[in-house]
C-alpha positions in Angstrom: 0.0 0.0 0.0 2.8 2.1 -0.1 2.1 3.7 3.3 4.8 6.3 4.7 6.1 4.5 8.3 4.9 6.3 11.1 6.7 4.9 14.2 8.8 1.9 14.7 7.6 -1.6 16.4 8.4 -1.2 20.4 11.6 -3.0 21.4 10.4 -3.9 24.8 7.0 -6.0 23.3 7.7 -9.8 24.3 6.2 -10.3 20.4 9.4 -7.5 18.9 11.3 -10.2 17.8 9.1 -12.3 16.0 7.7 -9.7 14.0 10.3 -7.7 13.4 12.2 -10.8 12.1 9.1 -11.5 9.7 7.8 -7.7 8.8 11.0 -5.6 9.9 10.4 -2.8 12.9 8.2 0.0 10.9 4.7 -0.1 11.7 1.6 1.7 10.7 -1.8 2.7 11.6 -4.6 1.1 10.1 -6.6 4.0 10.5 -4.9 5.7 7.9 -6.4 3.0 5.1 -9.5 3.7 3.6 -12.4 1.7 5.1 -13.1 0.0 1.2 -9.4 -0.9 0.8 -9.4 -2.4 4.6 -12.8 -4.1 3.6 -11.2 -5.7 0.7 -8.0 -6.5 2.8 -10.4 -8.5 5.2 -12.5 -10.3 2.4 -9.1 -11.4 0.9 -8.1 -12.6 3.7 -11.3 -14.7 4.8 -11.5 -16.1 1.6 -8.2 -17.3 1.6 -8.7 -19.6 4.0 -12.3 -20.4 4.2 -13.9 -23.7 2.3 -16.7 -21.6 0.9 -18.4 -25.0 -0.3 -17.5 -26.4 3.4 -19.5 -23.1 5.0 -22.6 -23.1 2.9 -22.9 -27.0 3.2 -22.8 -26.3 7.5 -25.3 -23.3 6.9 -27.9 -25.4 4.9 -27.2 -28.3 7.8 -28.3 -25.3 10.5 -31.3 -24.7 8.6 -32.3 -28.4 8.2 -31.4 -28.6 12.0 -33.8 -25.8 12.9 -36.4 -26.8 10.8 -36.5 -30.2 12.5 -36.5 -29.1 15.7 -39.2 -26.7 15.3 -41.0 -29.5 13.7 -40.6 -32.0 16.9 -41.2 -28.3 19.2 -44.7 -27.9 17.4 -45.8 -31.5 17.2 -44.6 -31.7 22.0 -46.3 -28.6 22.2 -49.5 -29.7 20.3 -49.1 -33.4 22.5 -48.3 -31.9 25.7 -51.2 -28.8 25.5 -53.6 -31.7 24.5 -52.8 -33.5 28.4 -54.8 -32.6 31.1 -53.9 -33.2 34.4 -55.3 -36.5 36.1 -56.1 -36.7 39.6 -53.2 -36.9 42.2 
């Protein structure tokens, strides 16, 4: 992104090491990126690692799920209203 540095990583963070070994020591405000461009940074990202095909397949399973157990909800509520209380 091309972003001007505007401080460098703090020396005394337990985590300095590791990341300045992996990014170097400049680091930058995210508040400086335009909300689209962080938007699309974030999609990017998800999508990256995320089985699209895996997700929708556990959404549809959810909806399956929650249509059943409304189903066996109505059909206790209809069995269960229907009993009257015998004598003790």
């Amino acid at each position: 992104m091309k972003l001007p540095p505007k401080m460098k990583a703090k020396k005394s963070s337990s985590r300095y090491a590791k990341f300045a070994m992996k990014y170097g020591d400049n680091v930058f405000e995210l508040e400086a990126v335009p909300p689209e461009s962080l938007q699309k940074i974030l999609r990017r990202a998800i999508d990256d690692v995320l089985d699209v095909a895996a997700f929708n397949a556990e959404i549809d399973a959810d909806k399956r799920d929650a249509a059943y157990l409304d189903g066996v909800r109505r059909s206790l509520s209809k069995v269960l209203g229907n009993l009257r209380p015998g004598p003790p």
